[in-house]
C-alpha positions in Angstrom: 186.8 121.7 69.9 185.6 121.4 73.7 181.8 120.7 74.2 180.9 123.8 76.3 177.3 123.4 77.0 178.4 119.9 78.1 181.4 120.5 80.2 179.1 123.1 81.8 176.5 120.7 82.5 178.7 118.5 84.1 180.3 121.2 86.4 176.7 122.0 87.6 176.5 118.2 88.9 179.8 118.4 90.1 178.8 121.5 92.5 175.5 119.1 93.3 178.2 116.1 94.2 180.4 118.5 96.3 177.1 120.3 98.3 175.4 116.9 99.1 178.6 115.1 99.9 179.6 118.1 102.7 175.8 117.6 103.5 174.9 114.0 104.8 178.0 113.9 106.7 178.0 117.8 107.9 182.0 117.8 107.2 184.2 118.9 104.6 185.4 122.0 102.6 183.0 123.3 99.8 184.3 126.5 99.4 187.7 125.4 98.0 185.8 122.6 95.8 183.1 124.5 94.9 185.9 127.5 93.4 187.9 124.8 91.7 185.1 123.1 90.1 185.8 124.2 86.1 189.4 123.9 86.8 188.9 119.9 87.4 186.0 119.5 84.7 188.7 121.3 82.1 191.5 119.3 83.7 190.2 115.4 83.3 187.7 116.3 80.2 189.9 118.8 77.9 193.3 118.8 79.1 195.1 115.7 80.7 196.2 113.1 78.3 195.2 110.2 80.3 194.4 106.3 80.5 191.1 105.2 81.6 191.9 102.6 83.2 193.9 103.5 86.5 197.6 102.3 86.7 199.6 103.7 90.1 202.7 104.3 88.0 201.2 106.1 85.2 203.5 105.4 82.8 202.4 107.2 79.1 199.9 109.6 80.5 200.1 113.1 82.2 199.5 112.4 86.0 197.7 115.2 88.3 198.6 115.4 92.0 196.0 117.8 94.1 198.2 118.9 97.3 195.5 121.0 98.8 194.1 117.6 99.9 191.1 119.1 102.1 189.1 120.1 98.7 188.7 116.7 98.5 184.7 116.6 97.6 185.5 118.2 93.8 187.9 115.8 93.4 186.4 112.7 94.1 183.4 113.9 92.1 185.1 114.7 88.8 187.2 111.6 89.2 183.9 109.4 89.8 182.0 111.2 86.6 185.5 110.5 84.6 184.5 107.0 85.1 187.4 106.0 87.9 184.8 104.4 90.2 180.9 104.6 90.6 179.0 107.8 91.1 177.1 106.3 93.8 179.9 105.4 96.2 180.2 109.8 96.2 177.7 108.5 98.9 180.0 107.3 101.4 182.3 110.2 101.5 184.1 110.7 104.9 182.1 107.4 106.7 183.9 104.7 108.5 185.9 102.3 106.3 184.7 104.5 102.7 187.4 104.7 100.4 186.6 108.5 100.0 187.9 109.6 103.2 188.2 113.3 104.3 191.4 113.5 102.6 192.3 111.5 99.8 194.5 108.8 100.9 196.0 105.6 98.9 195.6 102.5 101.2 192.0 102.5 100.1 193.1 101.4 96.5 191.0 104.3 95.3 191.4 104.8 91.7 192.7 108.1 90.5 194.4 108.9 93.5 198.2 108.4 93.9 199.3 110.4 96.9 197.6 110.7 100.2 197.1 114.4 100.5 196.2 116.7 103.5 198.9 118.3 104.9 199.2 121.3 103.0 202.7 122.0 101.8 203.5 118.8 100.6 202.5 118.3 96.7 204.7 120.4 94.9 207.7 118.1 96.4 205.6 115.1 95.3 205.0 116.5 91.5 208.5 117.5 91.2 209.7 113.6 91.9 207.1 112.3 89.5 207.7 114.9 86.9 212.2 113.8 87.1 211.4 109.9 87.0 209.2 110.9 83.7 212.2 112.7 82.3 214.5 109.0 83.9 212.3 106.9 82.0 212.2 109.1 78.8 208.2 109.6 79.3 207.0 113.0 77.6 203.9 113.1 79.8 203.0 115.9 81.9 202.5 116.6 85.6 199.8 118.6 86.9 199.6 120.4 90.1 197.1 122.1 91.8 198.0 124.0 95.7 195.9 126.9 97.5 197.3 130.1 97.6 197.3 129.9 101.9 198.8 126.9 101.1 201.9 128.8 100.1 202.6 130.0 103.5 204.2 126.6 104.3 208.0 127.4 104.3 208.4 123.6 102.4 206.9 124.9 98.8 209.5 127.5 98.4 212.7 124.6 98.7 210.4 123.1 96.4 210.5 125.9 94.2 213.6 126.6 93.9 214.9 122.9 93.1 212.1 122.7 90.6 214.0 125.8 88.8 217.3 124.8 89.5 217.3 121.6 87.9 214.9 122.9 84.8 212.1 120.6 86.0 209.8 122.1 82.5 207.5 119.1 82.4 205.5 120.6 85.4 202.6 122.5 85.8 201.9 124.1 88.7 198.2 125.8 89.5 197.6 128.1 92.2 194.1 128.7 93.5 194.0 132.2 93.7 191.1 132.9 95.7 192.4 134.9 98.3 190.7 133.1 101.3 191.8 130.4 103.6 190.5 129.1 107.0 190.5 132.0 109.2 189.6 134.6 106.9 191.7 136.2 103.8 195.3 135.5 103.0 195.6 139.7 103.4 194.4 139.2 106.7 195.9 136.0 108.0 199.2 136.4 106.6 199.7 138.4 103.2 201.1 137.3 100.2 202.6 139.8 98.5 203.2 139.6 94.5 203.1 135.9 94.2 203.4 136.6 90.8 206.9 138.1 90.8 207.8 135.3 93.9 207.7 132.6 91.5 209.4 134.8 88.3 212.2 135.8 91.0 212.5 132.1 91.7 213.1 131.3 88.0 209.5 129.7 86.8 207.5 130.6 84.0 204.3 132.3 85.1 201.1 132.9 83.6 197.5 134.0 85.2 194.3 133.2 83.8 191.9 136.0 85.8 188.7 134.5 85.2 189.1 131.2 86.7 186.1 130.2 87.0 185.5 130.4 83.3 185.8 127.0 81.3 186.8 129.1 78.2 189.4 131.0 80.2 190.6 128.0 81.9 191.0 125.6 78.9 192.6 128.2 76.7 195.2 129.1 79.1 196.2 126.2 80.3 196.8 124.7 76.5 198.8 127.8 76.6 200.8 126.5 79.4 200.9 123.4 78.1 202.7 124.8 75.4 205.6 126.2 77.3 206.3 122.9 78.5 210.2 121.2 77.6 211.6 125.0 77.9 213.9 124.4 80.8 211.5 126.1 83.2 208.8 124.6 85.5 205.7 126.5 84.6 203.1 128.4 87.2 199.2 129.0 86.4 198.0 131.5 88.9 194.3 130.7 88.7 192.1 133.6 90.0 189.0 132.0 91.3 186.2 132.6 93.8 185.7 130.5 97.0 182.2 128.8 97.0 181.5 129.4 93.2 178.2 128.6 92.2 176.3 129.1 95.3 175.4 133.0 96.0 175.4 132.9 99.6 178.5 131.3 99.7 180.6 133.3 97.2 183.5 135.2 98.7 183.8 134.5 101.9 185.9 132.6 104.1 183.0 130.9 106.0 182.6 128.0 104.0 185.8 127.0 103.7 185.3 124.3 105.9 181.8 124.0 107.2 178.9 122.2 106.1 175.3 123.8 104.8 172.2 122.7 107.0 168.9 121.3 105.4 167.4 124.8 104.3 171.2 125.9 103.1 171.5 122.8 101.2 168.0 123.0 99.5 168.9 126.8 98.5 172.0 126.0 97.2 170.9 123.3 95.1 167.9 125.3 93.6 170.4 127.4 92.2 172.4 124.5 90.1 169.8 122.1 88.6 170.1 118.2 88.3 172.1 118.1 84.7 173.3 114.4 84.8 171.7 112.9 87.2 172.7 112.6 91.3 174.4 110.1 92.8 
């Protein structure tokens, strides 16, 4: 059974990592990390069967590809508290020569990252190829996913889609963060949607939605849930409802964080309202 108060602890820091990262450099994208916080914490602590020691091909373990690369800052945080590589070089994100650049890339060598990441539209295509050569080499592992809802706007995902269907690609999970929000203001606005929901049923996948996605219990419960739907013939779909900027009242649904930095007050607000659990970086 999942420690909660634990897990909860640890998604507290992560929001810490993600706000002071964003800070020193006065770059990145906190909204998206700061939504998708619980989803990682559940993903590498409850849910991914997983080595920890990091091999590229990831042969016997479930693999997690993040397409919406620019949420980068949750990422790197969760990977570095999972033990991939040392809290403190959270320090260097997005500075010359870091490994932790604005976008996950792989030439670094950083571990627990296997695709560079960035240009939205491309990691559903990526997860589809690693989840076939795990079916080729007779691997029952699972493949993770994780896009933006915007995101979805790129033409590229729905090909994708559609060839994950067609050839009963079932050992994939795709998320969707379901926040509603992207760059220039809210998917209704910038370019609507629709019933995402019955897009991806029409297209053949089996979808589920956990609403309160920014609750570990929610989130842990439904993915196992997913989880179990896996080796049915159909790829599977979490739509993730979640809230940009999580954690940080003045920056809780609302597009204007999505990529922009806090200042020095900001920052000291924002922290006040998450605590030190485990210790910063």
């Amino acid at each position: 059974m999942a420690d909660y108060k634990a897990l909860e602890d640890l998604v507290v820091q992560v929001r810490r990592d993600i706000l002071r990262q964003v800070h020193k450099v006065n770059s990145g994208h906190p909204g998206g990390s700061l939504g998708c916080a619980e989803f990682f914490v559940a993903l590498y602590n409850e849910l991914m069967e997983r080595n920890d020691t990091f091999e590229m091909d990831g042969i016997g373990e479930d693999l997690f590809f993040l397409s919406n690369g620019h949420i980068s800052p949750v990422f790197y945080s969760v990977l570095a508290r999972a033990g991939y590589f040392p809290v403190e070089e959270l320090n260097t994100f997005r500075l010359l020569n870091s490994r932790l650049q604005g976008h996950p890339t792989t030439h670094e060598g950083l571990p627990g990252v296997r695709i560079a990441s960035g240009s939205l539209g491309q990691g559903i295509s990526v997860s589809i190829g690693a989840a076939l050569t795990k079916k080729l080499n007779n691997d029952n592992h699972l493949i993770y996913t994780l896009c933006g809802d915007g995101e979805l706007q790129e033409g590229q995902n729905w090909e994708a889609i559609m060839y994950a269907a067609g050839n009963g690609v079932d050992n994939l999970i795709l998320t969707v963060d379901l926040n509603g929000q992207q760059i220039d203001g809210s998917t209704d606005n910038v370019l609507p949607m629709g019933n995402v929901k019955a897009k991806f049923e029409a297209f053949g996948w089996d979808v589920m939605e956990i609403k309160k996605g920014n609750d570990l219990s929610a989130i842990i419960s439904g993915m196992k849930k997913a989880k179990d739907k896996s080796g049915n013939g159909k790829p599977i779909c979490v739509l993730l409802h979640t809230v940009m900027g999580n954690g940080v009242d003045f920056m809780m649904h609302t597009h204007d964080w999505h990529g922009k930095a806090p200042n020095d007050e900001q920052l000291e607000n924002a922290l006040s309202q998450n605590p030190v659990t485990l210790g910063d970086y």
